[in-house]
HTML snippet that shows the backbone in 3Dmol.js (N, CA, C, O; Angstrom):
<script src="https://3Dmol.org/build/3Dmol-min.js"></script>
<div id="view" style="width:600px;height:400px;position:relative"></div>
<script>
const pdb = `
ATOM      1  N   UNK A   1       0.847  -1.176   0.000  1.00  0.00           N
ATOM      2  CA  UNK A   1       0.000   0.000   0.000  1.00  0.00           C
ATOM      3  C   UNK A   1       0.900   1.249   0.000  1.00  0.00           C
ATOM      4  O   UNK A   1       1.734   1.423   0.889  1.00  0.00           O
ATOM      5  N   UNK A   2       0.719   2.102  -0.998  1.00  0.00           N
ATOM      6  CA  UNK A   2       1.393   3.180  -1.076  1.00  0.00           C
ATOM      7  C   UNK A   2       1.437   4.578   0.195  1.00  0.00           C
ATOM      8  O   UNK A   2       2.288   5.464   0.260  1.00  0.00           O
ATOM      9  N   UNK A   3       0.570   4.437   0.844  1.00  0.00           N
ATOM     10  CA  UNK A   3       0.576   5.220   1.903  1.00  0.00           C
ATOM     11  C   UNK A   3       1.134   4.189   3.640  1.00  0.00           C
ATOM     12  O   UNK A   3       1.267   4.611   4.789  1.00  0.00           O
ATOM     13  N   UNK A   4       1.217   3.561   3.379  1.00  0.00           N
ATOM     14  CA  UNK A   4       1.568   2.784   4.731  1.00  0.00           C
ATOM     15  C   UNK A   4       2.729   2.914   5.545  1.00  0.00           C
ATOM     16  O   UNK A   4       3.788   2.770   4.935  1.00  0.00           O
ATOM     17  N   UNK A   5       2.793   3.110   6.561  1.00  0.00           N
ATOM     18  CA  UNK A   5       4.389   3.440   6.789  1.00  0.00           C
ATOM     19  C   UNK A   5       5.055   1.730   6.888  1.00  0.00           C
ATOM     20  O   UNK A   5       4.498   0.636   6.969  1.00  0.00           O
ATOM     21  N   UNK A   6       6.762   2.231   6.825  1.00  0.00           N
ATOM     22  CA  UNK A   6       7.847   0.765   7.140  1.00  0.00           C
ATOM     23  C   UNK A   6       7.427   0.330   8.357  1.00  0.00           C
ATOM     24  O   UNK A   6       6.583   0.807   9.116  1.00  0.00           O
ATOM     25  N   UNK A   7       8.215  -0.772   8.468  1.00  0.00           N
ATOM     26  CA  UNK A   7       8.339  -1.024   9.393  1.00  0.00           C
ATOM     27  C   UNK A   7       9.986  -1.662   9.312  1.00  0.00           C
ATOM     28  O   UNK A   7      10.633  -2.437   8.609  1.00  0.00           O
ATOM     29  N   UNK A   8      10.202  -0.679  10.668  1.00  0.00           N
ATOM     30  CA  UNK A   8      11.468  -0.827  10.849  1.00  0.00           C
ATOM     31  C   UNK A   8      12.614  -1.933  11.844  1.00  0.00           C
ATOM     32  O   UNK A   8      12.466  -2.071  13.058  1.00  0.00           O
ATOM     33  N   UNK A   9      13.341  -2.393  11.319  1.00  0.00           N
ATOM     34  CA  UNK A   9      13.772  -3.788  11.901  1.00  0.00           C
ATOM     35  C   UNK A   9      14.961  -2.957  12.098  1.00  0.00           C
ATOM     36  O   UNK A   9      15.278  -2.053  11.324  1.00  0.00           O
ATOM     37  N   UNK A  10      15.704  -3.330  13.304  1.00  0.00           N
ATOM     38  CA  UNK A  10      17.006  -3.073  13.869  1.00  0.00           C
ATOM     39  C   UNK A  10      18.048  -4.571  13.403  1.00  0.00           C
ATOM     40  O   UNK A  10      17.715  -5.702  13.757  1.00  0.00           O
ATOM     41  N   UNK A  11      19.055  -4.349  12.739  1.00  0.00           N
ATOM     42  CA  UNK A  11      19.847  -5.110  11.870  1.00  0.00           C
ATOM     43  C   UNK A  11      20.484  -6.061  12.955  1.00  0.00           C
ATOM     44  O   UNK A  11      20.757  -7.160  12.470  1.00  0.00           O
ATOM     45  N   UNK A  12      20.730  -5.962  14.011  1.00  0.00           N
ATOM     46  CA  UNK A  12      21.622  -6.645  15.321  1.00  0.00           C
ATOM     47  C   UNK A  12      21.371  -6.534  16.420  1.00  0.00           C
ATOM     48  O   UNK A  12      21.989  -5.635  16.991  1.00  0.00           O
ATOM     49  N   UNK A  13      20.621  -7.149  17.056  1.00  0.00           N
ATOM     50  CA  UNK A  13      20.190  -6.801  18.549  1.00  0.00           C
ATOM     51  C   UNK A  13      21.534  -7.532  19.295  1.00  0.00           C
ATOM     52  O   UNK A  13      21.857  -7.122  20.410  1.00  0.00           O
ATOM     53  N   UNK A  14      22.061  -8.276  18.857  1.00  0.00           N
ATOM     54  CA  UNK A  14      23.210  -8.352  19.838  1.00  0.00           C
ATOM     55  C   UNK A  14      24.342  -7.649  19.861  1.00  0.00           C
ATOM     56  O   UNK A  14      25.302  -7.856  20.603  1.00  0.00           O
ATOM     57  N   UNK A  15      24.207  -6.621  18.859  1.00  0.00           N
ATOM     58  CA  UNK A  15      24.991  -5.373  18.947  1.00  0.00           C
ATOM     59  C   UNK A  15      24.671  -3.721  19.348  1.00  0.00           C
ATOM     60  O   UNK A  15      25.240  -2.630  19.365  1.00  0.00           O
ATOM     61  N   UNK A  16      23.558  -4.246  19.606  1.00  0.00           N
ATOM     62  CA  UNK A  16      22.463  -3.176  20.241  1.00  0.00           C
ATOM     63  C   UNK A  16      23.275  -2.647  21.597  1.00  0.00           C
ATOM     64  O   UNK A  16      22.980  -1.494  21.913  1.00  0.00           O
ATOM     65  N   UNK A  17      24.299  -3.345  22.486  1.00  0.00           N
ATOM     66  CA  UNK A  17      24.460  -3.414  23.494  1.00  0.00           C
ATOM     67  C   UNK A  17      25.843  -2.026  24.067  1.00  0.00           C
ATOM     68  O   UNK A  17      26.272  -1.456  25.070  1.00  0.00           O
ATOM     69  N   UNK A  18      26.051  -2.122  22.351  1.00  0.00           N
ATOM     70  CA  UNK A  18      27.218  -1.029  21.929  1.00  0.00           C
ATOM     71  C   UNK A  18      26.751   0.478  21.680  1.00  0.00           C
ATOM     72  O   UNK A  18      25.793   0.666  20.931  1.00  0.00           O
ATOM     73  N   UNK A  19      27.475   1.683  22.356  1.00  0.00           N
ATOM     74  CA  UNK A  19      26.601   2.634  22.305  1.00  0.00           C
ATOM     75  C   UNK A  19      26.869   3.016  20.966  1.00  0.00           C
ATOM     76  O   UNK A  19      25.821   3.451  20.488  1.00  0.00           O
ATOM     77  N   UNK A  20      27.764   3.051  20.172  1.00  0.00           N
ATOM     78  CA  UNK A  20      28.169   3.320  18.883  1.00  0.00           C
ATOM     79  C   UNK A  20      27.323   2.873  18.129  1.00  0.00           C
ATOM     80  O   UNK A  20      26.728   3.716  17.457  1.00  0.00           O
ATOM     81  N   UNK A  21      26.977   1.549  17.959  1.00  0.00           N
ATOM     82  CA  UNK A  21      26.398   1.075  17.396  1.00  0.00           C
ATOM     83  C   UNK A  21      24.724   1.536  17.472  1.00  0.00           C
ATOM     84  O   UNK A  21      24.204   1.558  16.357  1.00  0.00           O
ATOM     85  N   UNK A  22      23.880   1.877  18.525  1.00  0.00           N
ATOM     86  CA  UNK A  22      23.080   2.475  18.381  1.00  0.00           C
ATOM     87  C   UNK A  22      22.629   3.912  18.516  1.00  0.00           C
ATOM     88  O   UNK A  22      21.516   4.422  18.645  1.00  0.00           O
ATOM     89  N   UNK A  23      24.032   4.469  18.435  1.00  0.00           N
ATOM     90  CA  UNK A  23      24.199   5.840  17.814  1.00  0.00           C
ATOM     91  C   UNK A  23      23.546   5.708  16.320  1.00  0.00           C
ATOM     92  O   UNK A  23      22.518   6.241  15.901  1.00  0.00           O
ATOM     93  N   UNK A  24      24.458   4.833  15.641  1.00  0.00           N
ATOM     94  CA  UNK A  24      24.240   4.553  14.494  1.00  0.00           C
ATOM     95  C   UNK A  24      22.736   4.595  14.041  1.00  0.00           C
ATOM     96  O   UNK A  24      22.181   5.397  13.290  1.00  0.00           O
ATOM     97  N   UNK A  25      22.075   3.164  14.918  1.00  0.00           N
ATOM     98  CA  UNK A  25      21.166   3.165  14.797  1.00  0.00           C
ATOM     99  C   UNK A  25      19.797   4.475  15.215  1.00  0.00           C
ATOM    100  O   UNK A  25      18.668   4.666  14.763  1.00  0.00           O
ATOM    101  N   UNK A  26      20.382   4.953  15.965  1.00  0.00           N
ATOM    102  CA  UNK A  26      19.776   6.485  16.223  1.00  0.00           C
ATOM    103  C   UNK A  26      19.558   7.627  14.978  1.00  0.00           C
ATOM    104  O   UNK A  26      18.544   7.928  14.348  1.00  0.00           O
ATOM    105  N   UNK A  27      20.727   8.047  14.915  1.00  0.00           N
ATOM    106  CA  UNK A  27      21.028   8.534  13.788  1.00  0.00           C
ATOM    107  C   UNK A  27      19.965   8.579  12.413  1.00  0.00           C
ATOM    108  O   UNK A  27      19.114   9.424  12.134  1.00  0.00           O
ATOM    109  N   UNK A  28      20.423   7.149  11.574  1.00  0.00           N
ATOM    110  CA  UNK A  28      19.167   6.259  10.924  1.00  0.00           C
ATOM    111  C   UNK A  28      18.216   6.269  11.248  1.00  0.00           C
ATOM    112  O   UNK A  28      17.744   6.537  10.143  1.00  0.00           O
ATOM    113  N   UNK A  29      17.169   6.194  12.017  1.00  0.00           N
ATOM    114  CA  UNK A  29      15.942   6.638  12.546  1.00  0.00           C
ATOM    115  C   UNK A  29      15.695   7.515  12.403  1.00  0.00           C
ATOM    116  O   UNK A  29      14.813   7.527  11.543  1.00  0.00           O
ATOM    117  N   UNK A  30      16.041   8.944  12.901  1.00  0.00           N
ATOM    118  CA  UNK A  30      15.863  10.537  12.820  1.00  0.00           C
ATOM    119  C   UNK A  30      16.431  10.728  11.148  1.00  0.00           C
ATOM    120  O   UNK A  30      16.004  11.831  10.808  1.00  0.00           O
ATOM    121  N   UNK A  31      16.986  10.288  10.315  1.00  0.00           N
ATOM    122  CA  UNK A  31      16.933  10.327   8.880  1.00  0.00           C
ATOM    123  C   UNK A  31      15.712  10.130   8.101  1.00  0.00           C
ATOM    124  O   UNK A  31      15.243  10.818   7.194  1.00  0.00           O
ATOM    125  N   UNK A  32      15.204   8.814   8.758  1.00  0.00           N
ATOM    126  CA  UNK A  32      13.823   8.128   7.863  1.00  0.00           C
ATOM    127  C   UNK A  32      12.835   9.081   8.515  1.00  0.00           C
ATOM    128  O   UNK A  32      11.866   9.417   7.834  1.00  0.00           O
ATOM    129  N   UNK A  33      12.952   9.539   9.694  1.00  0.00           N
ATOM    130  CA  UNK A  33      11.764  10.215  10.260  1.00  0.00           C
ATOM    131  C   UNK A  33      11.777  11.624   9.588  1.00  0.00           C
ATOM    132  O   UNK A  33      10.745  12.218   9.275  1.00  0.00           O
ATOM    133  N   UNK A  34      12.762  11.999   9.437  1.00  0.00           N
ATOM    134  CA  UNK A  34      12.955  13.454   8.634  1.00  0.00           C
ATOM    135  C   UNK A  34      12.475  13.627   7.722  1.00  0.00           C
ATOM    136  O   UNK A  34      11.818  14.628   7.437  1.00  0.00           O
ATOM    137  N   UNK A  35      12.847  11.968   6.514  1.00  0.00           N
ATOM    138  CA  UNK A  35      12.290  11.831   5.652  1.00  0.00           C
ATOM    139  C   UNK A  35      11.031  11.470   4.760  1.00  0.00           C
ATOM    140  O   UNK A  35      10.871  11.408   3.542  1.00  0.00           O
ATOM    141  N   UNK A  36      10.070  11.221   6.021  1.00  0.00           N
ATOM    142  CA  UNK A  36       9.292   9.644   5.817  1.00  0.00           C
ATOM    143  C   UNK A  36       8.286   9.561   4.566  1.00  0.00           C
ATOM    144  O   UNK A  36       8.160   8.568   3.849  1.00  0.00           O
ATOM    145  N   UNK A  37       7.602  10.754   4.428  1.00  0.00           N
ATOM    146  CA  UNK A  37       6.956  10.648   3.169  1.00  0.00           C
ATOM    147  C   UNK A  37       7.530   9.807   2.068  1.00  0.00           C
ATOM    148  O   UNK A  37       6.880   8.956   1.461  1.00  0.00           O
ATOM    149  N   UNK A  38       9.244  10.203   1.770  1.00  0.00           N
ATOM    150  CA  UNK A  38       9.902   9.772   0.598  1.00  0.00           C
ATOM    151  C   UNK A  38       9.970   7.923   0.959  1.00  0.00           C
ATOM    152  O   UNK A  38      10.290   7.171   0.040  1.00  0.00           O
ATOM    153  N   UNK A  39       9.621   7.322   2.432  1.00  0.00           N
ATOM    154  CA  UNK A  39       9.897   5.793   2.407  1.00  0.00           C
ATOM    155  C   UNK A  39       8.460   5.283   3.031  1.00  0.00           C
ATOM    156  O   UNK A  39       8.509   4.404   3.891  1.00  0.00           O
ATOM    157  N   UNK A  40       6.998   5.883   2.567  1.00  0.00           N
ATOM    158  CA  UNK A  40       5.698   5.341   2.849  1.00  0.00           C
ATOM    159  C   UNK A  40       5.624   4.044   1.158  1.00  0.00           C
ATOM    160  O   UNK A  40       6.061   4.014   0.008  1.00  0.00           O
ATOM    161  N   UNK A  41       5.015   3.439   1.826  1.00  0.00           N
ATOM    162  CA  UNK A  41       4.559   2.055   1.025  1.00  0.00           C
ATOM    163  C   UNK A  41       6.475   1.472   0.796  1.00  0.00           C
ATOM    164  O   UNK A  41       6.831   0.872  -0.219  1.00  0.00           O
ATOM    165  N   UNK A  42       7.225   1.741   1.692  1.00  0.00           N
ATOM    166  CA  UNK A  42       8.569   0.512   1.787  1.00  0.00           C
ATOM    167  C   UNK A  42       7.548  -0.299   2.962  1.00  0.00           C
ATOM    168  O   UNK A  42       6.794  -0.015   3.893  1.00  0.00           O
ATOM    169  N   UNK A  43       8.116  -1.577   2.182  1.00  0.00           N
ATOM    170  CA  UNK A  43       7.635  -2.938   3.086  1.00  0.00           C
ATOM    171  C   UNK A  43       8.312  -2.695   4.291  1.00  0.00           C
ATOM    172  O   UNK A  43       7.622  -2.257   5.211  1.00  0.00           O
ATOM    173  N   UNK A  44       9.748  -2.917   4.531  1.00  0.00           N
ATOM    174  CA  UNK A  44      10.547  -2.782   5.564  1.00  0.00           C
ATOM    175  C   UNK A  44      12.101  -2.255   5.170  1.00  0.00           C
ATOM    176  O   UNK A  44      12.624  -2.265   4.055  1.00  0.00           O
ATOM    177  N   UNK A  45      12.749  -1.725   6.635  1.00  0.00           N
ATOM    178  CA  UNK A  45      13.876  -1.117   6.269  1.00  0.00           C
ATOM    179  C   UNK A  45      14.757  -1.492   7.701  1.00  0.00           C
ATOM    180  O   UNK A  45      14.439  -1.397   8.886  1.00  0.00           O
ATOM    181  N   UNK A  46      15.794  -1.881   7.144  1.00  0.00           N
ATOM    182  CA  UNK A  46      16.684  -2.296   8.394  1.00  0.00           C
ATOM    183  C   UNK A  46      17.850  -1.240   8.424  1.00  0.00           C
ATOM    184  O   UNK A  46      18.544  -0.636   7.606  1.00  0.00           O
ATOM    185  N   UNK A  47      17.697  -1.332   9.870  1.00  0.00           N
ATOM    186  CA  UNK A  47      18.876   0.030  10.871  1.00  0.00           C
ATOM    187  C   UNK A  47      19.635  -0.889  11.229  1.00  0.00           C
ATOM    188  O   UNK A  47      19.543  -2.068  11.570  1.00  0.00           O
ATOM    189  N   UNK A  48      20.699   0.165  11.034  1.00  0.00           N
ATOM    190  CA  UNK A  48      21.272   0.942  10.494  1.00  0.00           C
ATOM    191  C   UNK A  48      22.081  -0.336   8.994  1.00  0.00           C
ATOM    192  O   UNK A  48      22.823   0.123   8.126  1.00  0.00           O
TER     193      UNK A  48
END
`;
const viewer = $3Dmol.createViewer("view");
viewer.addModel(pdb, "pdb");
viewer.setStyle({}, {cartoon: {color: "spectrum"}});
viewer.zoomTo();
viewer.render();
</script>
């Protein structure tokens, strides 16, 4: 569906544990959210 939002999957939860790493993943989030219109009807998108 072209209006639907992602849904977003985090790429490593066992690296989740690293703050770098979910900097990263932070980061990536506040990008797609900035962006989100341009990623409605993506099936899914993995962070980072």
């Amino acid at each position: 569906m072209p209006t639907s939002l992602p849904v977003l999957t985090i790429g490593s939860l066992d690296r989740f544990s690293d703050r770098e790493y979910r900097e990263q993943c932070a980061v990536r989030l506040v990008d797609i959210l900035l962006d989100l219109e341009n990623y409605r009807g993506v099936g899914r998108i993995f962070i980072p």
